[in-house]
C-alpha positions as YAML, in Angstrom:
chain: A
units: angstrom
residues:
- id: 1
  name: UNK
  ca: [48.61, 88.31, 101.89]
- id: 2
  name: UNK
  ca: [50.12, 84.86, 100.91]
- id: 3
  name: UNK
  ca: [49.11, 83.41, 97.74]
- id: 4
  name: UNK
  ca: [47.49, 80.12, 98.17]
- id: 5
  name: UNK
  ca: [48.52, 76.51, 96.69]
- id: 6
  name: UNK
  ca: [45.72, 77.08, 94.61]
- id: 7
  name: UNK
  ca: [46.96, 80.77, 93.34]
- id: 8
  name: UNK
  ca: [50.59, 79.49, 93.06]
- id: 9
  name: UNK
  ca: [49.60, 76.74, 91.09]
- id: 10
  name: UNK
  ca: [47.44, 78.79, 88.81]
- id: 11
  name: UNK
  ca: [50.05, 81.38, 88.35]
- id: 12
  name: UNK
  ca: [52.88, 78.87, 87.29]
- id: 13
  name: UNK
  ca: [50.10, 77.21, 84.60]
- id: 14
  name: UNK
  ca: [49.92, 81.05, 83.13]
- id: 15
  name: UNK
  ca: [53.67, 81.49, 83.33]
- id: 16
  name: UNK
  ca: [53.92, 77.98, 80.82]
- id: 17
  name: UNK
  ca: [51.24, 78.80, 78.59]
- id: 18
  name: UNK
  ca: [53.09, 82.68, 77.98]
- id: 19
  name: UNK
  ca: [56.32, 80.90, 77.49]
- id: 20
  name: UNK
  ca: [54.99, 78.49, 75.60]
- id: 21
  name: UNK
  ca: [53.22, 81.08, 72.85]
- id: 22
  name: UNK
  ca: [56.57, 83.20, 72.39]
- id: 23
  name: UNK
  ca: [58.21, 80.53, 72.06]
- id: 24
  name: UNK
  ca: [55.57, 79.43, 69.32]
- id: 25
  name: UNK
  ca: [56.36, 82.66, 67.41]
- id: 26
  name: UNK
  ca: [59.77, 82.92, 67.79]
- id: 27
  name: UNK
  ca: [60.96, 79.15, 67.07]
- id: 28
  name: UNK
  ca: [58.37, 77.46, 65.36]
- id: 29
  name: UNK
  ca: [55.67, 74.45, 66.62]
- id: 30
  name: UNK
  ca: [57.99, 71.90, 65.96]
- id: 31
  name: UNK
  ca: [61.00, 73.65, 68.19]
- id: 32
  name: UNK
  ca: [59.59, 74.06, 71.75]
- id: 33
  name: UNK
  ca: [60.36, 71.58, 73.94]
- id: 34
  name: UNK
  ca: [60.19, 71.26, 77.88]
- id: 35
  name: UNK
  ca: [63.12, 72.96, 78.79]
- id: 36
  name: UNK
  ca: [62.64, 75.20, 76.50]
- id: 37
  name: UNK
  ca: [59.30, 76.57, 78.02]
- id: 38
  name: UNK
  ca: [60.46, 75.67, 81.87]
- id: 39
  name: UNK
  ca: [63.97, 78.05, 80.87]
- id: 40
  name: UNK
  ca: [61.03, 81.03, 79.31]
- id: 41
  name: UNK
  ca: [59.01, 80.92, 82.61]
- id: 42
  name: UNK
  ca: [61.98, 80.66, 84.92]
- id: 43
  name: UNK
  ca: [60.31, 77.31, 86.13]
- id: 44
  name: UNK
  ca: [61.58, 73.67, 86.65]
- id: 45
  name: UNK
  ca: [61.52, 71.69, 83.96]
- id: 46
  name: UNK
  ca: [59.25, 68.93, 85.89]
- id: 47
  name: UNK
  ca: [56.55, 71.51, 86.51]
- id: 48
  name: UNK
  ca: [55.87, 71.26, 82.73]
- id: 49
  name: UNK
  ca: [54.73, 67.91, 83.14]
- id: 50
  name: UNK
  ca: [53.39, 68.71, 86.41]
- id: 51
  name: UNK
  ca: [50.56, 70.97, 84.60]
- id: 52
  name: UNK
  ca: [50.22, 69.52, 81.37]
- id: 53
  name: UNK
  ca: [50.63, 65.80, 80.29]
- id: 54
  name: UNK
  ca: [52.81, 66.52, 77.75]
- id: 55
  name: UNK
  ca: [54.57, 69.40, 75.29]
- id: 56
  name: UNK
  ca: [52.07, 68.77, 72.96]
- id: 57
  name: UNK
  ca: [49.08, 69.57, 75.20]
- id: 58
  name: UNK
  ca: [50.33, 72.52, 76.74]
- id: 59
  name: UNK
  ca: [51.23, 73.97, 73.51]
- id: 60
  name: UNK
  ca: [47.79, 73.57, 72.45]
- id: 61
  name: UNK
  ca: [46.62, 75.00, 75.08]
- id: 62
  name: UNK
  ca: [48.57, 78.35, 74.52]
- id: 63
  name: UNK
  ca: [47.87, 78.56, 70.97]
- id: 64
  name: UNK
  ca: [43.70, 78.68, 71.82]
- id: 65
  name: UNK
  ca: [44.14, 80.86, 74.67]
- id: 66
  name: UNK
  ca: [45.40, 83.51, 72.17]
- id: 67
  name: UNK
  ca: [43.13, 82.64, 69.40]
- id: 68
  name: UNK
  ca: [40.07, 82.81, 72.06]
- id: 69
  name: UNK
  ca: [41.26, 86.29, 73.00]
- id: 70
  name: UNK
  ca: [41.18, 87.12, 69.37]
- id: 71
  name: UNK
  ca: [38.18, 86.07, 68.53]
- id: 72
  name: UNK
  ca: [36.52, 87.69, 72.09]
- id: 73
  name: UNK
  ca: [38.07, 91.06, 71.23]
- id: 74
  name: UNK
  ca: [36.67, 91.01, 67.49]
- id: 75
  name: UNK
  ca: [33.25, 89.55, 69.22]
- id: 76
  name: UNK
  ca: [33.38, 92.39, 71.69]
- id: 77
  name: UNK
  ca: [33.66, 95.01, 69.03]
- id: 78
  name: UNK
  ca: [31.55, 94.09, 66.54]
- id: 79
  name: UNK
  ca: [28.42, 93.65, 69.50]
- id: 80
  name: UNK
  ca: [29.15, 97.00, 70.56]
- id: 81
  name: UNK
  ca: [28.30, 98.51, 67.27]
- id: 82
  name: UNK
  ca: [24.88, 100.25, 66.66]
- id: 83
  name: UNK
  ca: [24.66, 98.43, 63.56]
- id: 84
  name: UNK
  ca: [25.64, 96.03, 61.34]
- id: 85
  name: UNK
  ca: [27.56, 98.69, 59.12]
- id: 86
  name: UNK
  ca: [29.41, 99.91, 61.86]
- id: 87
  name: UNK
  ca: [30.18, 96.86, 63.42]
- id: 88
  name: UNK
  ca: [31.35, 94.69, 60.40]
- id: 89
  name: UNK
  ca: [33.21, 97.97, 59.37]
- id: 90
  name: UNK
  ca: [35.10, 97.44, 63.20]
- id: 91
  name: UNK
  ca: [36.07, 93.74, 62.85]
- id: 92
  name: UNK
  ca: [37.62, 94.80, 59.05]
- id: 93
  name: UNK
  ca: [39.57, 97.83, 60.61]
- id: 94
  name: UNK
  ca: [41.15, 95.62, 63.48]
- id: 95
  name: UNK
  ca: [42.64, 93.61, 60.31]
- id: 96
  name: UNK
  ca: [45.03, 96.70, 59.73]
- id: 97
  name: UNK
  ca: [47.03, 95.30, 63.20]
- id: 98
  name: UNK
  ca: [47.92, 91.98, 61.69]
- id: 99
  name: UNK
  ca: [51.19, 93.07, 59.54]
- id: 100
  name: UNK
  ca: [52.04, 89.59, 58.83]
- id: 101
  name: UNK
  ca: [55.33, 89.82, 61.09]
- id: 102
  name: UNK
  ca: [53.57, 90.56, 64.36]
- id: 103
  name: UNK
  ca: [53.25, 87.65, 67.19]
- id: 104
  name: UNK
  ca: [49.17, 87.14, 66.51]
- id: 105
  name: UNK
  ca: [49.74, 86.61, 62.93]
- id: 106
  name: UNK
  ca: [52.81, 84.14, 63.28]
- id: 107
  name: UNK
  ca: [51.15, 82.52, 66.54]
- id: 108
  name: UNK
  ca: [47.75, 82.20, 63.77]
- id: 109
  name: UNK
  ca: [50.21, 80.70, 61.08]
- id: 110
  name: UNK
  ca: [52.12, 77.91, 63.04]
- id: 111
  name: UNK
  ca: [48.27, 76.84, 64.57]
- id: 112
  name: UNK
  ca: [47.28, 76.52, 61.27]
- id: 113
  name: UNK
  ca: [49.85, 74.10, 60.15]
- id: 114
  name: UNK
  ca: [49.90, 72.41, 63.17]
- id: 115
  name: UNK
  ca: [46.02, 71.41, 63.08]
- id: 116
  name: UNK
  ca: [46.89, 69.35, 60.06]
- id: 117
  name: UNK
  ca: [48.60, 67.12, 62.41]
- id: 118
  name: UNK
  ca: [46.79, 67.12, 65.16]
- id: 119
  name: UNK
  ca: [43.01, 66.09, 65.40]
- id: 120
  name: UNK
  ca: [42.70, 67.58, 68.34]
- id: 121
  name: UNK
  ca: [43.80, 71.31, 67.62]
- id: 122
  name: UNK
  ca: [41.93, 70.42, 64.91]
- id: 123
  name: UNK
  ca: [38.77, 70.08, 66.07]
- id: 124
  name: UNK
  ca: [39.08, 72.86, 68.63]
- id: 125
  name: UNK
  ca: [39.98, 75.53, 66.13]
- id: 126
  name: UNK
  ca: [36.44, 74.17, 64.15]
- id: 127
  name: UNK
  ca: [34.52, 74.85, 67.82]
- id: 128
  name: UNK
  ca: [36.13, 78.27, 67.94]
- id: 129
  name: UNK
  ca: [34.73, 79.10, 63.95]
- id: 130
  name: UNK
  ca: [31.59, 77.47, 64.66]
- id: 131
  name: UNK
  ca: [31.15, 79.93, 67.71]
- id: 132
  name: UNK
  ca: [32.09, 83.31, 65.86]
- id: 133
  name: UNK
  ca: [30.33, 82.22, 63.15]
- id: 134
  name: UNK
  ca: [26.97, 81.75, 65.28]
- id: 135
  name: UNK
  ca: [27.68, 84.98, 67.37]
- id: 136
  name: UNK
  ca: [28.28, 87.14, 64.67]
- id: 137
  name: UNK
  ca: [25.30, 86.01, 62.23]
- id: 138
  name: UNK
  ca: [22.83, 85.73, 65.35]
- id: 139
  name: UNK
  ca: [23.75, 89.56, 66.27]
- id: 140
  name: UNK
  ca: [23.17, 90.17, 61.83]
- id: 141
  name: UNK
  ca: [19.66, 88.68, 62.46]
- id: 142
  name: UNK
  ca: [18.89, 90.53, 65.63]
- id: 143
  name: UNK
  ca: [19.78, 93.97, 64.09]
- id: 144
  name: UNK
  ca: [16.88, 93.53, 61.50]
- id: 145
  name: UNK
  ca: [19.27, 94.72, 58.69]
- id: 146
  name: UNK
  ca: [17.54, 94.35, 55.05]
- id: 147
  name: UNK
  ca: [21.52, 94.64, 53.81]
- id: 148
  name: UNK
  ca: [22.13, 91.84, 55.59]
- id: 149
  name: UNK
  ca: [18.91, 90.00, 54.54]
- id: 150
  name: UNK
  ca: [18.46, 87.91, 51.21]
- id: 151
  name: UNK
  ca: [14.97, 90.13, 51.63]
- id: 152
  name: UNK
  ca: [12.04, 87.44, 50.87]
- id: 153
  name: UNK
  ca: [13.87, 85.06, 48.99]
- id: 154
  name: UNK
  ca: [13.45, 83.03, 45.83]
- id: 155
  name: UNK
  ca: [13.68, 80.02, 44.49]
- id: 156
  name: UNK
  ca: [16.82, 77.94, 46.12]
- id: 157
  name: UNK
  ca: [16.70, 81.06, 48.55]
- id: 158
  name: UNK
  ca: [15.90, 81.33, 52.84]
- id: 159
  name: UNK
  ca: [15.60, 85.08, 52.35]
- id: 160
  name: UNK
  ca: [18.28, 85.52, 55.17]
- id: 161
  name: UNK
  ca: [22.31, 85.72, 54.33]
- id: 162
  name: UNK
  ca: [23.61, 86.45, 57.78]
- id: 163
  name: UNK
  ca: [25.16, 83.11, 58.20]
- id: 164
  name: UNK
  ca: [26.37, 83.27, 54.62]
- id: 165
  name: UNK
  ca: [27.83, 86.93, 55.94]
- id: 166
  name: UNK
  ca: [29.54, 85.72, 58.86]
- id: 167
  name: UNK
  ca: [30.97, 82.73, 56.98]
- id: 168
  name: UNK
  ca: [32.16, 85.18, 54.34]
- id: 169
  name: UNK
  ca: [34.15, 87.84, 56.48]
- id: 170
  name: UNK
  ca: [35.64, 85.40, 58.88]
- id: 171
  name: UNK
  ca: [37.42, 83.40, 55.96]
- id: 172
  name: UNK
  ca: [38.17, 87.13, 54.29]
- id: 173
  name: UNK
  ca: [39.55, 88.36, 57.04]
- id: 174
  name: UNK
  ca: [41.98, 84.61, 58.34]
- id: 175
  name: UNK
  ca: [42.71, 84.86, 54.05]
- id: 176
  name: UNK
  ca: [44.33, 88.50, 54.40]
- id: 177
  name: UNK
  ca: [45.86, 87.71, 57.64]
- id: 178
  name: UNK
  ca: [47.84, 84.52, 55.59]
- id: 179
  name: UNK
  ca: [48.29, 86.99, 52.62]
- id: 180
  name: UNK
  ca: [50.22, 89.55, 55.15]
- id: 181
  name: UNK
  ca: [52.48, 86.68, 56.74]
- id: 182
  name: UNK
  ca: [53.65, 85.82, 53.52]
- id: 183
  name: UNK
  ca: [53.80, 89.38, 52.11]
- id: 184
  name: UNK
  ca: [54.07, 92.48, 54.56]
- id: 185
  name: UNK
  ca: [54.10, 94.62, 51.55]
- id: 186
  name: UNK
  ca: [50.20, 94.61, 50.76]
- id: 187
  name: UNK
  ca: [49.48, 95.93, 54.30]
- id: 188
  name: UNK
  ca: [49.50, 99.11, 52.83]
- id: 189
  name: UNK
  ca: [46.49, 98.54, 50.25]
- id: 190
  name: UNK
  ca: [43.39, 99.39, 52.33]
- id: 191
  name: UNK
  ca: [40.85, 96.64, 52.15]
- id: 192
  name: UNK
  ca: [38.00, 97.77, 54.37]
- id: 193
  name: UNK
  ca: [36.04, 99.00, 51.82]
- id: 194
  name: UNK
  ca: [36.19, 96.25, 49.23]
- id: 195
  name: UNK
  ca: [35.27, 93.82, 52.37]
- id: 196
  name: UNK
  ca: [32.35, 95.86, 53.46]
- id: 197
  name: UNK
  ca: [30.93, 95.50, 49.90]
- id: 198
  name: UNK
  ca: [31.27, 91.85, 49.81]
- id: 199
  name: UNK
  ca: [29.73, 91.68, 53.20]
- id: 200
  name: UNK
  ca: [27.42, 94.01, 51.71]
- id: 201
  name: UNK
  ca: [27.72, 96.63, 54.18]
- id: 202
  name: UNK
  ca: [28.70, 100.41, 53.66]
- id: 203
  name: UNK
  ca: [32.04, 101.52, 55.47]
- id: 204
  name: UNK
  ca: [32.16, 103.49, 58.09]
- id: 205
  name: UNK
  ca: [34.28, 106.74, 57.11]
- id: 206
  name: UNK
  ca: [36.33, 108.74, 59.48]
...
């Protein structure tokens, strides 16, 4: 069956935004330009501004795709989990795929620096926090775990860490990933276990 307008149109957007991210990784933010991607997809340059309004945009656009796949995949795995142990113990173990020299990690890097610039990358990579944040420490509270729980609380206390938690391993876990770009070496030390305790959570042991 022929592809509609529609389904044409929608596949050459996709084509951009994949060009767009290697080239991200492989050249640097600052080094993609519009013939650049158009030459990647095997696309006319004008169909770059056809889709997006500018270089800028579209490489925006690529960069959150991949960091919204991250973030689903992590999401995915840790809701799967029968408890918070096993879950949080998931989310650290997926760390041991970002070497520091593989395309996530770089992509993650030159997104980073880029945000400083740009308000809008900016603000959409604090969205994308905010959201793991919330869906990780609202599946904490619904799993009724006391190791997750500041237990009644005290003075200065709410009795309930799970935000706290959440906050804690997602800015572990981006830390390590910057630690691995600019040192490959330390992806041998194993750091699941040392993470689980601060997240106070036991590991989950083959």
């Amino acid at each position: 069956m022929t592809p509609t307008s529609a389904e044409r149109g929608h596949e050459t957007r996709q084509r951009l935004l994949d060009a767009a991210a290697q080239l991200i990784v492989e050249d640097g933010w600052g080094a993609v330009t519009t013939r650049r991607v158009a030459d990647r997809a095997g696309l006319r340059p004008g169909l770059v501004h056809y889709h997006f309004s500018s270089v800028t945009d579209l490489l925006i656009e690529a960069a959150m795709a991949s960091a919204r796949r991250e973030m689903a995949r992590a999401t995915e795995a840790i809701s799967q989990a029968d408890d918070p142990s096993q879950g949080v113990a998931q989310v650290l173990e997926a760390v041991s795929e970002y070497t520091g020299t593989d395309p996530t990690t770089v992509l993650f890097s030159e997104m980073l620096l880029a945000s400083t610039r740009l308000e809008r990358l900016r603000t959409q990579l604090a969205e994308l926090m905010t959201e793991w944040r919330t869906g990780v420490a609202g599946w904490l509270r619904a799993s009724n775990s006391t190791a997750l729980t500041g237990g009644s609380g005290g003075a200065g206390g709410s009795g309930d860490d799970a935000e706290a938690t959440a906050l804690l391993l997602g800015a572990a876990i981006d830390g390590l990933v910057l630690h691995r770009l600019i040192d490959p070496s330390i992806a041998r030390i194993s750091v699941s276990g040392p993470l689980a305790r601060l997240a106070k959570v036991t590991p989950v042991t083959d």
